[in-house]
KOLMAR-325217 format. One record per residue (C-alpha): residue number from 1; residue in three letters; x, y, z. Coordinates in Angstrom, 2 decimals. Example, Ala and Ser with C-alpha at 12.3 -4.5 7.8 and 13.67 -1.06 7.14 Angstrom:
{kolgu 1; ALA; {12.30; -4.50; 7.80}}
{kolgu 2; SER; {13.67; -1.06; 7.14}}
This chain:
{kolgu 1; UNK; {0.00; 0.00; 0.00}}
{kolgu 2; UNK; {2.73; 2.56; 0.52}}
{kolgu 3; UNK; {4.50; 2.09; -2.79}}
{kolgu 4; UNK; {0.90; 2.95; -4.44}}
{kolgu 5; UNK; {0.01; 5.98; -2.40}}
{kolgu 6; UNK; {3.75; 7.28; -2.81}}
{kolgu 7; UNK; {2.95; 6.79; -6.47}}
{kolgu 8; UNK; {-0.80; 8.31; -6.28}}
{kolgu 9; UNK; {1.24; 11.19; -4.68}}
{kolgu 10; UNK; {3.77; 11.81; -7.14}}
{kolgu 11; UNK; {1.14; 11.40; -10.34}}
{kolgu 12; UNK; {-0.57; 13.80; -8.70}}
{kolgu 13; UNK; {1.53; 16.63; -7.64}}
{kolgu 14; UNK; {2.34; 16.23; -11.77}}
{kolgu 15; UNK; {-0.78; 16.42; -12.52}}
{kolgu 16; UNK; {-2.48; 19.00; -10.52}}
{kolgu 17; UNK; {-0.01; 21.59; -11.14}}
{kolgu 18; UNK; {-1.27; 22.01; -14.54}}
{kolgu 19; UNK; {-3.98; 23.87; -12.20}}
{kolgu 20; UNK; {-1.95; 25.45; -9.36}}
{kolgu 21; UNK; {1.45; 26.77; -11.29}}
{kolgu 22; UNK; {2.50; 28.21; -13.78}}
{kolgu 23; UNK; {3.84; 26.19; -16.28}}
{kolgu 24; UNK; {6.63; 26.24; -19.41}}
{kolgu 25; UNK; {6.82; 23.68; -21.57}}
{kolgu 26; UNK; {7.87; 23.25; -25.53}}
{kolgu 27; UNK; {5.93; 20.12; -25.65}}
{kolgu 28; UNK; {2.68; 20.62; -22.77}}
{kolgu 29; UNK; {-0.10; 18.23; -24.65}}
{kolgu 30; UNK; {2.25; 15.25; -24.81}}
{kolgu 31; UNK; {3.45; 15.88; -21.45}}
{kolgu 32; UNK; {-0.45; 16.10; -20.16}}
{kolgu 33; UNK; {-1.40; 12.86; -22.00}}
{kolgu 34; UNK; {1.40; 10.73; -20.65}}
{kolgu 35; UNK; {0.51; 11.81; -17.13}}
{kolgu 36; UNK; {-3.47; 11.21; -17.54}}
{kolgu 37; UNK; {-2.48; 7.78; -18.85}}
{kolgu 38; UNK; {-0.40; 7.19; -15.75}}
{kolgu 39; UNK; {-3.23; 8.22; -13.27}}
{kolgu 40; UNK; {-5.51; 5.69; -15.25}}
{kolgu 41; UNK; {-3.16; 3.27; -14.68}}
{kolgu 42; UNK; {-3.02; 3.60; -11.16}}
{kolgu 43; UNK; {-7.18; 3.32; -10.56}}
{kolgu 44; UNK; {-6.23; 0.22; -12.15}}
{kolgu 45; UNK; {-4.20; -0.86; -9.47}}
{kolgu 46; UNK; {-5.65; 0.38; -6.90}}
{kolgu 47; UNK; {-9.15; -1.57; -7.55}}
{kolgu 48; UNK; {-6.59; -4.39; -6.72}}
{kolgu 49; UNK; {-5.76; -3.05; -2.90}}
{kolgu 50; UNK; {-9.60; -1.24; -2.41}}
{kolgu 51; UNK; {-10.21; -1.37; 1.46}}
{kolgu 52; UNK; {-13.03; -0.66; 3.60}}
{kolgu 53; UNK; {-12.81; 2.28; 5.35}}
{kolgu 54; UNK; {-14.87; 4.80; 6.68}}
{kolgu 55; UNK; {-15.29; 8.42; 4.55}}
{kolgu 56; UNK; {-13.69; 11.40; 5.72}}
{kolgu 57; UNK; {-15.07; 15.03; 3.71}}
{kolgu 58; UNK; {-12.11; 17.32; 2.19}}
{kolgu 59; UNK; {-12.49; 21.00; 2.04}}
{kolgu 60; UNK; {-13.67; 22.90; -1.42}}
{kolgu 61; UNK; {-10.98; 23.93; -3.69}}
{kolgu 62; UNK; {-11.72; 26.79; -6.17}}
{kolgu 63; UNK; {-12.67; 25.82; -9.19}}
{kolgu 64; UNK; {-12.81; 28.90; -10.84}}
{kolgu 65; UNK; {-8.92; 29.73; -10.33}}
{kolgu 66; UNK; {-7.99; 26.28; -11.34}}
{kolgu 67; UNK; {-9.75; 26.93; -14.61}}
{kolgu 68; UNK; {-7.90; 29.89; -15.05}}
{kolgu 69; UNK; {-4.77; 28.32; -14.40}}
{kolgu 70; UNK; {-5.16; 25.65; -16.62}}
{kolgu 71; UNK; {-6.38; 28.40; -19.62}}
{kolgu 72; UNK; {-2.93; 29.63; -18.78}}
{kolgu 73; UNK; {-1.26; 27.32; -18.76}}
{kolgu 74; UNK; {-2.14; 25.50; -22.01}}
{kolgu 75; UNK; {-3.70; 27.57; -24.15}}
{kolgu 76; UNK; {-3.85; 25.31; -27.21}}
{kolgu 77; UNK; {-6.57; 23.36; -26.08}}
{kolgu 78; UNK; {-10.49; 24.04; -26.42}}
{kolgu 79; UNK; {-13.41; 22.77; -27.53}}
{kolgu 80; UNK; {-14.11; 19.25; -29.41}}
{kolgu 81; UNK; {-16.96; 17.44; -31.01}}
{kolgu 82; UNK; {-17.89; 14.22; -28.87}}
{kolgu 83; UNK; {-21.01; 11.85; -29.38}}
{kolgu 84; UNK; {-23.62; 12.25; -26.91}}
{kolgu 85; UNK; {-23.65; 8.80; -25.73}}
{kolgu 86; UNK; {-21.56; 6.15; -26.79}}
{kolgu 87; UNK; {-23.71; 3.03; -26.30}}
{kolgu 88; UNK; {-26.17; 4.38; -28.85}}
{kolgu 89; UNK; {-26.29; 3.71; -32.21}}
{kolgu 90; UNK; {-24.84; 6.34; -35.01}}
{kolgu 91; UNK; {-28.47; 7.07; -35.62}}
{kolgu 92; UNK; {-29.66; 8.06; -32.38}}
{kolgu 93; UNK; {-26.43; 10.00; -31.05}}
{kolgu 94; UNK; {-26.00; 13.85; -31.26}}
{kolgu 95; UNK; {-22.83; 15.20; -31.97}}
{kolgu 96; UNK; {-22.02; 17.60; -28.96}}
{kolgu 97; UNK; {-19.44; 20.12; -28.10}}
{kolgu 98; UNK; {-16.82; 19.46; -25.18}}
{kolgu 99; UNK; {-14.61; 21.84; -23.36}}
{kolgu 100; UNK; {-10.69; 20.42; -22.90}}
{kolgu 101; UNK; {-10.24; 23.13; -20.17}}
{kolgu 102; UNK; {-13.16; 22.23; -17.78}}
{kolgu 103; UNK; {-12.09; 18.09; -18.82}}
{kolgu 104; UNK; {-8.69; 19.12; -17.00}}
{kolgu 105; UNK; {-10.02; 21.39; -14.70}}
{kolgu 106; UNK; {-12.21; 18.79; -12.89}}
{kolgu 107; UNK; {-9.32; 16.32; -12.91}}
{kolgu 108; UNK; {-7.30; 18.43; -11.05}}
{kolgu 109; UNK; {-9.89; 19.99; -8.84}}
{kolgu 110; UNK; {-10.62; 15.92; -7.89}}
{kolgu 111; UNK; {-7.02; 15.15; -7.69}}
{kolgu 112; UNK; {-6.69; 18.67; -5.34}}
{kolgu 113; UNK; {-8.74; 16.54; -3.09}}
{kolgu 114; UNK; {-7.72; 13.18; -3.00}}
{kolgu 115; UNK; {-4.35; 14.74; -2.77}}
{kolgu 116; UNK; {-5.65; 16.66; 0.71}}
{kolgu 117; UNK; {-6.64; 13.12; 2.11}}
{kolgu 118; UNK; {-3.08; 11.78; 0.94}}
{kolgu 119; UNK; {-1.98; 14.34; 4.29}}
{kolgu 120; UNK; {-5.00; 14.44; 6.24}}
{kolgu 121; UNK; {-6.50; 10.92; 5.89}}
{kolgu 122; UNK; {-5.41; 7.15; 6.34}}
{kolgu 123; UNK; {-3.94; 5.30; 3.37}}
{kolgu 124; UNK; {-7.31; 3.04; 3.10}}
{kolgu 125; UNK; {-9.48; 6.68; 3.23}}
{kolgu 126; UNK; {-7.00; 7.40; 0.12}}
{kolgu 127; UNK; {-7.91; 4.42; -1.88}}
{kolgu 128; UNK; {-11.72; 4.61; -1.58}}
{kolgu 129; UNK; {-11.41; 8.50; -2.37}}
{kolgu 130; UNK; {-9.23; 7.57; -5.31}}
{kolgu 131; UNK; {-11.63; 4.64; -6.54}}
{kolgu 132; UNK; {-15.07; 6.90; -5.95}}
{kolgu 133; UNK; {-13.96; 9.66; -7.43}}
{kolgu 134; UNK; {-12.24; 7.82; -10.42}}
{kolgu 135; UNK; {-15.42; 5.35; -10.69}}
{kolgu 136; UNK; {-18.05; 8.39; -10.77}}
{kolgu 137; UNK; {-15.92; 11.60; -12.70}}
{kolgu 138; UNK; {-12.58; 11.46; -13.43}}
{kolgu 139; UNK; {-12.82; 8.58; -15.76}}
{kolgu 140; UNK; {-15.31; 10.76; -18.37}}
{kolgu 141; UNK; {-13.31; 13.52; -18.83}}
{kolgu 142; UNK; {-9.91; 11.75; -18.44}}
{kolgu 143; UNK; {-10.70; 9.30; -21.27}}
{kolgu 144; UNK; {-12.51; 12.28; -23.60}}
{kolgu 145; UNK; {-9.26; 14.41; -22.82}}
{kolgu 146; UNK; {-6.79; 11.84; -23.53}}
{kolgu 147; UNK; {-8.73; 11.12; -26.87}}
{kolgu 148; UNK; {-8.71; 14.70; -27.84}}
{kolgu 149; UNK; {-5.02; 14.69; -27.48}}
{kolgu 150; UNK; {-4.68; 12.38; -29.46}}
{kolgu 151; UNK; {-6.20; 13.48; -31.95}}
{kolgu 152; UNK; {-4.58; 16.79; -31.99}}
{kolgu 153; UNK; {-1.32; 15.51; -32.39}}
């Protein structure tokens, strides 16, 4: 368990400050992708160690100045045409517009807190928070961001 949360802890402190810092980079949308990839790696592996534990609450972080961060930060990325749902067939999807910057945004806002209970919470209270919040909203925009990468490369 301690070689995962040190790694959950350095994938995000990566990650997040995409949000937090300023940041100069020749090369920022390859350098995003490879670090989404690695925090998808690691929900993988920690579905592997999931606990039970009891739920501690995290203070609110500002989304609004993480958004403007990121906007900062890496400018070249915007909106991008997604389907509406992908278990649908062609015929009954809608072709909708996404927003790379709030994708990122909410990644780091929920990696903001699960990095909070990496200090203030037991290594078990880490895992579930990880899990949960991968399970329920990180996963979406993660996997729509790291396809829009791609394709913008």
């Amino acid at each position: 368990m301690e070689d995962f949360i040190l790694k959950l802890q350095n994938s995000i402190e990566e990650l997040t400050i995409w949000g937090t810092d300023e940041i100069k980079t020749s090369n920022a949308s390859r350098e995003l992708e490879y670090q989404l990839i690695r925090v998808y790696h690691l929900y993988f592996e920690a579905r592997q160690l999931k606990e039970t534990i009891e739920v501690v609450t995290s203070p609110d972080f500002d989304q609004t100045k993480i958004r403007k961060r990121v906007m900062n930060n890496i400018p070249e990325i915007g909106t991008y045409q997604i389907v509406s749902n992908m278990e649908k067939s062609i015929d009954e999807v809608e072709i909708i517009t996404a927003d790379a910057i709030d994708d990122l945004s909410v990644i780091i806002y929920e990696l903001l807190v699960i990095k909070w209970h990496l200090k203030n919470s037991k290594p078990g209270e880490v895992l579930w928070h990880f899990i949960f919040s991968f399970d329920h909203h990180i996963r979406q925009h993660l996997t729509a961001l790291i396809f829009y990468l791609t394709r913008k490369a």
